[in-house]
C-alpha positions as CSV (number, residue, x, y, z in Angstrom):
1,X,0.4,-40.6,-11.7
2,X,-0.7,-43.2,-9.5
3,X,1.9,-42.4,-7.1
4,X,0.0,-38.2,-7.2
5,X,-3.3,-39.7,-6.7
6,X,-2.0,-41.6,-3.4
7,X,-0.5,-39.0,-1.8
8,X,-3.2,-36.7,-2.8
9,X,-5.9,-39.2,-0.7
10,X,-3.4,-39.5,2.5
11,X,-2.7,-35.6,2.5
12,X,-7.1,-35.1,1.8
13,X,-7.1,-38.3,4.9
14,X,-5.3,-36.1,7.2
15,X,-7.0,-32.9,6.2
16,X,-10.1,-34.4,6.7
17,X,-11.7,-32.6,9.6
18,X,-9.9,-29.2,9.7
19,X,-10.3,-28.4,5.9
20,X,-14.1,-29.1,5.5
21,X,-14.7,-26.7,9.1
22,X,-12.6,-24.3,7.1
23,X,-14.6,-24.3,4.1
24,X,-18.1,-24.9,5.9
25,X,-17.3,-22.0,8.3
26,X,-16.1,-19.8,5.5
27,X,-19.5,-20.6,3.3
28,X,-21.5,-19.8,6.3
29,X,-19.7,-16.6,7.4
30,X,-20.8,-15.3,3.9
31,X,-24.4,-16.6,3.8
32,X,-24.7,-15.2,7.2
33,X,-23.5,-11.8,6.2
34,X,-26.2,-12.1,3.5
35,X,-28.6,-12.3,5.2
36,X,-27.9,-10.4,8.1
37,X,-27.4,-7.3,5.8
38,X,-30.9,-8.3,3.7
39,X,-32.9,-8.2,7.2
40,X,-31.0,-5.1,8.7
41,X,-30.8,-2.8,6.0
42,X,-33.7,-3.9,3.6
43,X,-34.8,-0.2,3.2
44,X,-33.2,1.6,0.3
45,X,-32.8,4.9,2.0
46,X,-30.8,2.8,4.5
47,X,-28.6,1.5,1.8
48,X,-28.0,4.5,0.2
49,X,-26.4,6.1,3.0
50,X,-24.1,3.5,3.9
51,X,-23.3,3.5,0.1
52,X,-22.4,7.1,0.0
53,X,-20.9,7.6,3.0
54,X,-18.5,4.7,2.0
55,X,-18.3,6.2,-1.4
56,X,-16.6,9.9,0.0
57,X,-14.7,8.1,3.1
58,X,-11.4,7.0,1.9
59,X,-11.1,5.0,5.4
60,X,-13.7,2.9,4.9
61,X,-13.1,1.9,1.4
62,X,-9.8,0.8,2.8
63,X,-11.1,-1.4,5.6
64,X,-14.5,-2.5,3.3
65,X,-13.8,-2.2,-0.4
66,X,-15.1,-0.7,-3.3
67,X,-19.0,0.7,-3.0
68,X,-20.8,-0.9,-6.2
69,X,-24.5,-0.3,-6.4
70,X,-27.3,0.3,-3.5
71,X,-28.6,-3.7,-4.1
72,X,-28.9,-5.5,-1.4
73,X,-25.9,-8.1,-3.0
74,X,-23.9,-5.4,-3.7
75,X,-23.7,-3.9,0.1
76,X,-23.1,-7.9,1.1
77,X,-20.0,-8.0,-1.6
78,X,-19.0,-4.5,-0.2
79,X,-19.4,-5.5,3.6
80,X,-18.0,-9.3,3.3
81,X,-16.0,-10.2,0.1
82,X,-12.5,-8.8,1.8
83,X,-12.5,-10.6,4.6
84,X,-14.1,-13.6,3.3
85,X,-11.4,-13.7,0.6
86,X,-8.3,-13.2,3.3
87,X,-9.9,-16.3,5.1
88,X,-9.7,-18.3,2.3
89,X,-6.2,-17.1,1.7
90,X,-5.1,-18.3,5.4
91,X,-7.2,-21.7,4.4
92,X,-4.5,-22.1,1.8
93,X,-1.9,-21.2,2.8
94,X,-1.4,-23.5,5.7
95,X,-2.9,-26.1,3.8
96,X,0.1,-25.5,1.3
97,X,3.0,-25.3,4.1
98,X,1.5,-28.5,6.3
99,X,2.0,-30.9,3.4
100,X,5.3,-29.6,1.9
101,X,7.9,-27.5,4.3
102,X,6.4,-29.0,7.5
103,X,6.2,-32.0,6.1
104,X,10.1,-32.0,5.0
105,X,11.0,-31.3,8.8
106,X,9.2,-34.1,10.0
107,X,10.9,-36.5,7.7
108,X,7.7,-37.2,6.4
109,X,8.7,-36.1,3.2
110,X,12.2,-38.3,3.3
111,X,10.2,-41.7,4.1
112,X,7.9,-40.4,0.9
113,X,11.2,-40.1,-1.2
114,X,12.4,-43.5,-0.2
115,X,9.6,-45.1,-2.4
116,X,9.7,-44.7,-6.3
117,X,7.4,-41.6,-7.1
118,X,8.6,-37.9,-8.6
119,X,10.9,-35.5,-6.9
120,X,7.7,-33.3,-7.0
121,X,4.8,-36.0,-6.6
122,X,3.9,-34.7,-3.3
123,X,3.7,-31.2,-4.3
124,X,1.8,-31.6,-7.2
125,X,-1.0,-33.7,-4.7
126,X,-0.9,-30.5,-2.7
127,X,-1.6,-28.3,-5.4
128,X,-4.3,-30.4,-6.7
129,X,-5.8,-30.8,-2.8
130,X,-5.5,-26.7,-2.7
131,X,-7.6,-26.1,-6.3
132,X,-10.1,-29.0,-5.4
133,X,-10.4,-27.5,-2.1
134,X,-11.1,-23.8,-3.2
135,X,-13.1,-25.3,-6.2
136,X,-15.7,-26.8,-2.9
137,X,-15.0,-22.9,-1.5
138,X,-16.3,-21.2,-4.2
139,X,-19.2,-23.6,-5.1
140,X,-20.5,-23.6,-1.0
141,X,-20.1,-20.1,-0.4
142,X,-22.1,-19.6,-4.3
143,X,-25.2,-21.7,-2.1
144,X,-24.7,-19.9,0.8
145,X,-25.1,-16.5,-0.9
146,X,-28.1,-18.2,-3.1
147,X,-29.5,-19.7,0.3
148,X,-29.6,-16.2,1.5
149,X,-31.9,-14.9,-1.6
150,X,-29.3,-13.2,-3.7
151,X,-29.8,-13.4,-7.2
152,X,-27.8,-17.1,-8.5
153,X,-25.4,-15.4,-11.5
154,X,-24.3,-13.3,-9.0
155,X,-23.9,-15.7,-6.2
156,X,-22.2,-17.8,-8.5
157,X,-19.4,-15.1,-9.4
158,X,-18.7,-13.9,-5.7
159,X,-18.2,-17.6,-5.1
160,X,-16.0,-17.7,-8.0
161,X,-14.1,-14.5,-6.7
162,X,-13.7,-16.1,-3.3
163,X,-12.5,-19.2,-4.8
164,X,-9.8,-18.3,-7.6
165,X,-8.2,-15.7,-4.3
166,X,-7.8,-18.7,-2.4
167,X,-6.5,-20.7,-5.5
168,X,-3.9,-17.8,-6.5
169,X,-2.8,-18.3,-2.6
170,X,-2.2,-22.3,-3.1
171,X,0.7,-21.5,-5.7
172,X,1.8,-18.8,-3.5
173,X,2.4,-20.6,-0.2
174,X,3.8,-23.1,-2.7
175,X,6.6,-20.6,-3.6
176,X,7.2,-19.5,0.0
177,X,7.6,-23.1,1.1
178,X,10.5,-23.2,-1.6
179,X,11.8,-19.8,-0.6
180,X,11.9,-20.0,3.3
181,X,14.3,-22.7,5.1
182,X,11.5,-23.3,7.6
183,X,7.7,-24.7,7.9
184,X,7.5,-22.0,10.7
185,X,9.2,-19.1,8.7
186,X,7.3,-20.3,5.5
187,X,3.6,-20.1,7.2
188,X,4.8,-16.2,8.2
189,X,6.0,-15.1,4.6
190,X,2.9,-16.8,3.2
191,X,0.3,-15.3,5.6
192,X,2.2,-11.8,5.2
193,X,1.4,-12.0,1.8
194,X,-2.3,-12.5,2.4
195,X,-1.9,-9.8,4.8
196,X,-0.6,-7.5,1.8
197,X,-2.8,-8.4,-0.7
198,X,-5.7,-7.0,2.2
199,X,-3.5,-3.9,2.8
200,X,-2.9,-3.1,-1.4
201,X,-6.0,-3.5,-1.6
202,X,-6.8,-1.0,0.6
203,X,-4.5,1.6,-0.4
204,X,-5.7,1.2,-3.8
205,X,-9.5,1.5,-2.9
206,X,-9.0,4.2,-0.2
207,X,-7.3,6.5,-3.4
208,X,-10.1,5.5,-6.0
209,X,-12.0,7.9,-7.7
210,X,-16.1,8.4,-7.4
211,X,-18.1,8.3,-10.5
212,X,-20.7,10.0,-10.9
213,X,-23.2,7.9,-9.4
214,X,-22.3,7.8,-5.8
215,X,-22.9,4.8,-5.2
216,X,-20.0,3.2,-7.7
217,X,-16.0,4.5,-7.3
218,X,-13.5,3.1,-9.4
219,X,-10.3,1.3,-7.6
220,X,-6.8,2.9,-8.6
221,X,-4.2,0.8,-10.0
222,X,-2.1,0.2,-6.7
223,X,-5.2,-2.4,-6.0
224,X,-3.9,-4.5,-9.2
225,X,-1.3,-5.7,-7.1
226,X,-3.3,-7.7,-4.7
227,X,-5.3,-10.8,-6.1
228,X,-8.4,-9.6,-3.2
229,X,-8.5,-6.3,-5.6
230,X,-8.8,-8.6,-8.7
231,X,-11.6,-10.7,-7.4
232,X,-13.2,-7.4,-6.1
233,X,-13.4,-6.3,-9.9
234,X,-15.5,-9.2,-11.1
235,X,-18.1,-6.7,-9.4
236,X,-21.4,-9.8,-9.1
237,X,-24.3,-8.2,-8.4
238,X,-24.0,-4.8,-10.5
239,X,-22.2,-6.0,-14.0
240,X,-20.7,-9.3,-13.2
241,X,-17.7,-9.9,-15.0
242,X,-15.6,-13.0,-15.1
243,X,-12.7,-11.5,-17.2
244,X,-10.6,-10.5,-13.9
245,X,-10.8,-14.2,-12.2
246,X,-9.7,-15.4,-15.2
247,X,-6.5,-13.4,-15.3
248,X,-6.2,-14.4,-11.4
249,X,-6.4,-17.8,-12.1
250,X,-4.0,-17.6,-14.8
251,X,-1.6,-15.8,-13.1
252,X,-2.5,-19.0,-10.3
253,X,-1.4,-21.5,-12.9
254,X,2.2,-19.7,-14.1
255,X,2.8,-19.7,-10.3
256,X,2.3,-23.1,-10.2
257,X,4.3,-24.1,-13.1
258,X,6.9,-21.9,-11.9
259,X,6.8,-23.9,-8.1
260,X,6.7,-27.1,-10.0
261,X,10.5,-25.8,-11.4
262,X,11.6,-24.7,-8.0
263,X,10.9,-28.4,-6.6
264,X,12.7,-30.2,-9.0
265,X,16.2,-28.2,-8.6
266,X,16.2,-27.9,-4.6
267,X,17.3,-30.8,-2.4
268,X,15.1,-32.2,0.0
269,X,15.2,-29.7,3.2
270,X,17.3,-27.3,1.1
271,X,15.4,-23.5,0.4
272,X,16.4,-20.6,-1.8
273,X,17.2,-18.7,1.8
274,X,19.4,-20.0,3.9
275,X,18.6,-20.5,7.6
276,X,21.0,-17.8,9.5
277,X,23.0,-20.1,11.7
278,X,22.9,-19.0,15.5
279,X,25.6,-18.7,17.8
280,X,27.2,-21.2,19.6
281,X,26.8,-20.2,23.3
282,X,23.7,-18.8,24.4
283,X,23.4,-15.7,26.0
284,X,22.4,-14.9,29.5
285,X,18.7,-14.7,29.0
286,X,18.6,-18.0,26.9
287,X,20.0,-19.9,30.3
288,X,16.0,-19.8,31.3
289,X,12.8,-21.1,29.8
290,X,11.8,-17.1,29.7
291,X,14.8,-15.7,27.9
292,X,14.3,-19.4,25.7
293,X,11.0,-18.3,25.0
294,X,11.9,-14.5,24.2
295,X,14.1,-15.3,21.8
296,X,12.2,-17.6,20.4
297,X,8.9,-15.5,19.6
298,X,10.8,-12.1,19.3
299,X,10.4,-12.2,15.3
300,X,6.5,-13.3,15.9
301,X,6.4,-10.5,18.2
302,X,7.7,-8.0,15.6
303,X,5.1,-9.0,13.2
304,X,1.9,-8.8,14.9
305,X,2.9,-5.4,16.8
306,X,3.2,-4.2,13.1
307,X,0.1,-5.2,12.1
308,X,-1.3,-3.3,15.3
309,X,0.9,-0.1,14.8
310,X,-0.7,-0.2,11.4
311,X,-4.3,-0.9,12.6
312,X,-3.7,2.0,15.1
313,X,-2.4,4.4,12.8
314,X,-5.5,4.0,10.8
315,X,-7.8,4.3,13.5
316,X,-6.5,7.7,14.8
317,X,-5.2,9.4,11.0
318,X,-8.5,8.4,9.1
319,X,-10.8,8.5,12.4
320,X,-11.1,12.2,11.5
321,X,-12.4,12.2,8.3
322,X,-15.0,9.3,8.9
323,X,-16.4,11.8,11.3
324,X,-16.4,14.5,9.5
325,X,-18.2,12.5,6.6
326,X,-20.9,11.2,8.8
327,X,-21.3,14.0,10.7
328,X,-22.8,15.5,7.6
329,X,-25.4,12.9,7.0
330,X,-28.1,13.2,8.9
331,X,-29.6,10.2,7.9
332,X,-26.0,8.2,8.1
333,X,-25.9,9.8,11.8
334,X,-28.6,8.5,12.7
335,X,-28.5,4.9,10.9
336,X,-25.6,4.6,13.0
337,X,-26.5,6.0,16.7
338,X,-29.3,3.2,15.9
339,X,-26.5,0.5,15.2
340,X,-24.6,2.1,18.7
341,X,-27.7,2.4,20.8
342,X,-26.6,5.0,24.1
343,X,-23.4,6.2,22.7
344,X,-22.7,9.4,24.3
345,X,-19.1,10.2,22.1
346,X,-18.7,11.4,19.0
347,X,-18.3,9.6,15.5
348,X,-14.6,9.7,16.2
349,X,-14.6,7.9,19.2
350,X,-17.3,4.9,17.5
351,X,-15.0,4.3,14.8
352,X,-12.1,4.4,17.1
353,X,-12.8,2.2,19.3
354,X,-14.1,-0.6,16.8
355,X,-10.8,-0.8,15.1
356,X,-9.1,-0.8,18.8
357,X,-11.3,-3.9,19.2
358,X,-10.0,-5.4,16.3
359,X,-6.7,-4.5,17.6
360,X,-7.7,-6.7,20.8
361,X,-8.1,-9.5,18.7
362,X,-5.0,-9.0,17.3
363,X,-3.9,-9.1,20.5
364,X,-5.1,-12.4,21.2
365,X,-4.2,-13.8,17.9
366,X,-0.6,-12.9,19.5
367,X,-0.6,-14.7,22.5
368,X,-2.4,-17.4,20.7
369,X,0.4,-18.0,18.5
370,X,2.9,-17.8,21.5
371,X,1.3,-20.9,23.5
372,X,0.8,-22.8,20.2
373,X,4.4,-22.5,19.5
374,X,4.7,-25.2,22.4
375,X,3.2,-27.9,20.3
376,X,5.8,-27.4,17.7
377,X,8.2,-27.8,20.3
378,X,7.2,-31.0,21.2
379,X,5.4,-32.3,18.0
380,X,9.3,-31.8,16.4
381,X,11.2,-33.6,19.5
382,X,12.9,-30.5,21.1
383,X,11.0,-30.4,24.2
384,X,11.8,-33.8,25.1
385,X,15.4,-32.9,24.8
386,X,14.7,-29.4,27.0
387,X,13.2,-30.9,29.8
388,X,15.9,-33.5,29.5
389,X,17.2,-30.7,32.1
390,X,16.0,-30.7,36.4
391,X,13.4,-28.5,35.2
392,X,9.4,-29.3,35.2
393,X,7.1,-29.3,32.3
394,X,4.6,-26.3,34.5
395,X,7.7,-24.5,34.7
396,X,8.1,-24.4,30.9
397,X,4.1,-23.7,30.1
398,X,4.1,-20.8,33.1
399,X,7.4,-19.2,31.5
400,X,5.8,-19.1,27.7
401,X,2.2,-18.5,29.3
402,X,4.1,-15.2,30.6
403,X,5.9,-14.6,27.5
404,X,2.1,-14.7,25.6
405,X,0.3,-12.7,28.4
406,X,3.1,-10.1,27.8
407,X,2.6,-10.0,24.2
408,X,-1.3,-9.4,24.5
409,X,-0.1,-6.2,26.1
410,X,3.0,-5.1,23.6
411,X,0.5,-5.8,21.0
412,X,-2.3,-3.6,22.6
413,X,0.6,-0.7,23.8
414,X,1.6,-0.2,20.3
415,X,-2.2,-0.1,18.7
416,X,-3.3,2.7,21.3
417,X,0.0,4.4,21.1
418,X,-0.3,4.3,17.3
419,X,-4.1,5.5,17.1
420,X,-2.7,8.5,19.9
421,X,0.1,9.1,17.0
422,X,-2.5,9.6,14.1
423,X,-4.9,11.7,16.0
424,X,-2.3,13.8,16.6
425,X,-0.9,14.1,13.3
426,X,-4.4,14.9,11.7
427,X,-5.3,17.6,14.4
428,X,-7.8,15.8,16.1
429,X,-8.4,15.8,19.9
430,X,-7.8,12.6,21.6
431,X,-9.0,13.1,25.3
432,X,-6.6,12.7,28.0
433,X,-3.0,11.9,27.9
434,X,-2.8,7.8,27.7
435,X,-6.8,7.4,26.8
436,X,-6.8,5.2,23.7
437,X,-3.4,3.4,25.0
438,X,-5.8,2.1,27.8
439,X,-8.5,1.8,25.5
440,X,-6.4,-0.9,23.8
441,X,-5.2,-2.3,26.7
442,X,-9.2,-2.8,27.8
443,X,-9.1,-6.0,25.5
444,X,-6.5,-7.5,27.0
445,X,-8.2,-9.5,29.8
446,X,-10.4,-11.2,27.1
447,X,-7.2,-11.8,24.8
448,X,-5.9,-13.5,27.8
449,X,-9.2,-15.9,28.4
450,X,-8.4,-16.8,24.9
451,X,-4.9,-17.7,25.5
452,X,-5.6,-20.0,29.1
453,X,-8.2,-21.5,26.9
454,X,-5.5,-22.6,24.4
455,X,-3.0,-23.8,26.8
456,X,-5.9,-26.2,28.1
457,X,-6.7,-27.5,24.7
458,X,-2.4,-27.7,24.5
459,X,-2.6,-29.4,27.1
460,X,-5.7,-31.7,27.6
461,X,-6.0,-32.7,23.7
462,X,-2.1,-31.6,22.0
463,X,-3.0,-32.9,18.8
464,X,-6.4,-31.0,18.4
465,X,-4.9,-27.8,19.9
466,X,-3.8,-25.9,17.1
467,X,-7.1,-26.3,15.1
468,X,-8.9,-25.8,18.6
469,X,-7.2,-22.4,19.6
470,X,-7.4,-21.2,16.0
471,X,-11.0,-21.8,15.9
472,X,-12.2,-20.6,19.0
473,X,-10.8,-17.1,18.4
474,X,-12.7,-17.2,15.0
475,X,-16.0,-17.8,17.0
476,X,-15.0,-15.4,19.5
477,X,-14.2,-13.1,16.4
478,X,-17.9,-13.3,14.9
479,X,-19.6,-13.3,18.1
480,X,-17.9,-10.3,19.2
481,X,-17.9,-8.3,16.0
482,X,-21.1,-9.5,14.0
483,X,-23.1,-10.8,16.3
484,X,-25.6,-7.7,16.9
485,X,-25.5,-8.1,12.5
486,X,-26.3,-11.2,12.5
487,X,-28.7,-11.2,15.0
488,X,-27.6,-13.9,17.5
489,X,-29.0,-14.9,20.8
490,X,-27.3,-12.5,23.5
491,X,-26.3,-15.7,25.8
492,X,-24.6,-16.8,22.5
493,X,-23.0,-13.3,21.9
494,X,-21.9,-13.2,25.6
495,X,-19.7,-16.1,25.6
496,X,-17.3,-14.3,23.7
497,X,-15.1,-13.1,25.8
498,X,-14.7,-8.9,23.7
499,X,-18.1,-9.1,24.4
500,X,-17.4,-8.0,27.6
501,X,-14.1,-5.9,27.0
502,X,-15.2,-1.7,27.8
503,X,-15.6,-0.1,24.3
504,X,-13.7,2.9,25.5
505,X,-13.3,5.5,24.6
506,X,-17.2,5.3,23.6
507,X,-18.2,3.3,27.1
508,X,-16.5,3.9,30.2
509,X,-14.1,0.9,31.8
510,X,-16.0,-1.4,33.6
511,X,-13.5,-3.2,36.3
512,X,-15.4,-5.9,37.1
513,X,-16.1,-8.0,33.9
514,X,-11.7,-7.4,33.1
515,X,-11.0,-8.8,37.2
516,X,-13.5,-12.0,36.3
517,X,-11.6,-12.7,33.0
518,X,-8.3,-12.3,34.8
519,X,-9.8,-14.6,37.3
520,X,-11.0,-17.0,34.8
521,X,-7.4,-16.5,33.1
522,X,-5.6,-17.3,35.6
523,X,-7.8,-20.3,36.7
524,X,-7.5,-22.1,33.0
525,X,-3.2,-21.5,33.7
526,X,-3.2,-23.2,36.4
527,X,-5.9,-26.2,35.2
528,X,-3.2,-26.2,32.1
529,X,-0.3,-26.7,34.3
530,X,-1.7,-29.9,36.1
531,X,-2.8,-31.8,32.8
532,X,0.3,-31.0,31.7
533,X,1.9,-32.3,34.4
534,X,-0.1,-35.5,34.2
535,X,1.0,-36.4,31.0
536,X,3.4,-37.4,28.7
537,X,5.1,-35.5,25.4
538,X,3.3,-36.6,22.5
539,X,4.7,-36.7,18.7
């Protein structure tokens, strides 16, 4: 046991600084929320309506959740608890991979066998790190939400709900990292499944069925697949009810004991799927850092432009009926023309054009993910062997800054093409041919800022850079989207870069902000390319 409590204070020593900002930043997302929603929408009346719209739209159960009571803690569970709890999913889960399947490809894990300590001594201090981290979730978002004047037994719970998600999400990266043959391969499985617990949860609130107070609707059953649908059932500030965390954190602990089984009969390095074995000569493309880089992020590639034809085709299929339901509210209409001051389109093109936004950040997230694939590269030793060849280092960051500036744009393409798709399909008018493709494609100069600013962190500070480019499109994220909500400064709100992206179809395009990013895009590639070029590969 001693040999677990060691390697559970070097994993928490290394984890030091990017775990509590994850936990910290989660906590005061939520408390923010809180109170953003108790000073915005403190009238009943104005409660009320968002309540019943949500409780008739099937689209916005599916993005929000389940409308539970007019209180002002209920609306905050309704507007915040999903994507509070899929943050505290993506906490855990590359908490999980970074000390096991990572760890077994840097050979950390072999010099950790070489000492006398349990096969499964290192993942058993991971799952103890990942409950004692969740554990500090639950009980600082539970402040937060008391901080923000919602009643404590509730507070408590919905920190409880966030909490046990995350927890269930510790045994389930565990799993993946036994399943997958890579760290890489093993962080996409693991954040797919946080991605599908968001989505079954969805699908199971946008079918539920209304009461007959309209302010409560009952979940359908497909929303018992996803652990985010079983937190969402502990319902804290109407009739809090512990019973479904419970069953979440026991079906946490039989994950768990099930990982702990995997461990001990796989080889170090070894996985339940095989690693497909490429060929032996590369083809034409893979001669050049481009084709390299293609080939590399292809699968990456397929992924997010999934996410985004998804996101799309729920923009333009269920844009539709959101209008039509607010459209019949009079008081809605105008709650929300308040909310969208000078909008000239229709309800259609509001909700639209905020999911195309979230498809822009999407976007980013893309390109992101591209550059940041470079630090693997040379964290793990292969770019030292790549450039081995007459070729310079700005050659190989301008080749993958293309490849990520080109998937910003695939990304965007296939949202507006998408959202075109499901207009189309539920009989809507969409405007002119191509409108909501180049709506999309209006985010793409700020998804690009984001992506020069994470080749300068790559290459001015390579060991911070992940954490660094992560973060900063989290900040962009809430400055961009909640920062009229929360009431922020506007110089604050401003430098996020989507605060500056055109709204279309609701505002018209606005050239010059998108040529400045581009400018200021371009600019960070080539201040990348010099400190690159000034110095050496780090492990």
């Amino acid at each position: 046991m001693s040999g677990v409590m060691t390697l559970l204070l070097i994993q928490a020593r290394r984890d030091r600084i990017v775990l509590p900002a994850w936990i910290l930043g989660i906590a005061f997302l939520g408390s923010a929320i809180a109170g953003a929603v108790a000073t915005e929408f403190a009238d009943e009346s104005e409660r009320a309506a968002i309540i019943g719209m949500s409780a008739v739209s099937p689209a916005f159960r599916f993005i929000r959740g389940l409308p539970d009571g007019t209180s002002i803690g209920a609306l905050v569970f309704f507007q915040g608890y999903a994507f509070t709890a899929v943050l505290a999913g993506l906490m855990s889960t590359f908490l999980v991979i970074r000390h096991t399947r990572a760890d077994e490809e840097l050979g950390r894990a072999e010099l950790i066998g070489s000492v006398p300590v349990r096969r499964a001594a290192s993942l058993t201090a991971t799952l103890i790190l990942g409950g004692a981290a969740n554990l500090v979730l639950a009980l600082c978002a539970a402040a937060g939400f008391a901080a923000a004047g919602l009643p404590g037994p509730g507070a408590l719970t919905a920190g409880a709900a966030v909490g046990v998600v995350g927890a269930f999400f510790v045994a389930a990266a565990a799993v993946m990292a036994q399943v997958m043959p890579s760290g890489r391969a093993a962080n996409g499985a693991a954040a797919g499944l946080v991605g599908a617990a968001y989505f079954l949860r969805g699908i199971g609130d946008a079918f539920g069925t209304p009461g007959a107070d309209p302010a409560h609707v009952t979940s359908g059953w497909v929303s018992l697949l996803s652990p985010i649908g079983w937190g969402q059932r502990s319902r804290p500030f109407t009739a809090a009810d512990p019973a479904p965390l419970l069953v979440l954190a026991a079906a946490a602990a039989v994950l768990a004991g099930a990982v702990m089984v995997l461990r001990s009969r796989r080889d170090l390095g070894a996985s339940l799927l095989p690693e497909r074995a490429g060929r032996e000569r590369a083809g034409a493309g893979g001669a050049s850092f481009l084709g390299l880089a293609w080939r590399q992020q292809l699968p990456t590639l397929f992924g997010w432009s999934v996410a985004a034809a998804l996101l799309g085709g729920i923009a333009g299929g269920l844009g539709p009926a959101v209008s039509d339901v607010i459209g019949g509210n009079d008081s809605l209409r105008q709650l929300i023309n308040r909310l969208v001051p000078g909008a000239r389109a229709g309800m259609i093109d509001v909700f639209t054009a905020a999911l195309l936004g979230i498809a822009g950040v999407l976007a980013a997230a893309a390109g992101i993910q591209a550059v940041l694939r470079l630090r693997a590269e040379e964290a793990e030793g292969r770019a030292e062997l790549l450039l081995a060849v007459p070729r310079t280092k700005a050659r190989w960051l301008g080749a993958n800054l293309v490849l990520a500036a080109s998937s910003t744009v695939v990304v965007a393409v296939v949202a507006g093409t998408a959202a075109t798709i499901g207009l189309a399909l539920a009989g809507a008018e969409n405007g002119p041919p191509g409108l909501l493709v180049g709506a999309a494609l209006a985010h793409v100069p700020a998804a690009v800022v984001f992506v020069a600013a994470t080749a300068v962190f790559l290459a001015a500070a390579p060991r911070v850079s992940i954490p660094l480019g992560w973060g900063m499109l989290a900040a962009g994220l809430v400055l961009g989207q909640f920062g009229e909500l929360l009431r922020l400064p506007a110089w604050l709100q401003d430098a996020s870069p989507f605060r500056h992206s055109a709204a279309m179809p609701v505002e018209d395009f606005n050239p010059a902000p998108a040529l400045t990013m581009t400018v200021i895009a371009l600019a960070g590639a080539g201040i990348a390319a010099y400190l690159l070029r000034r110095r050496d590969l780090t492990a």
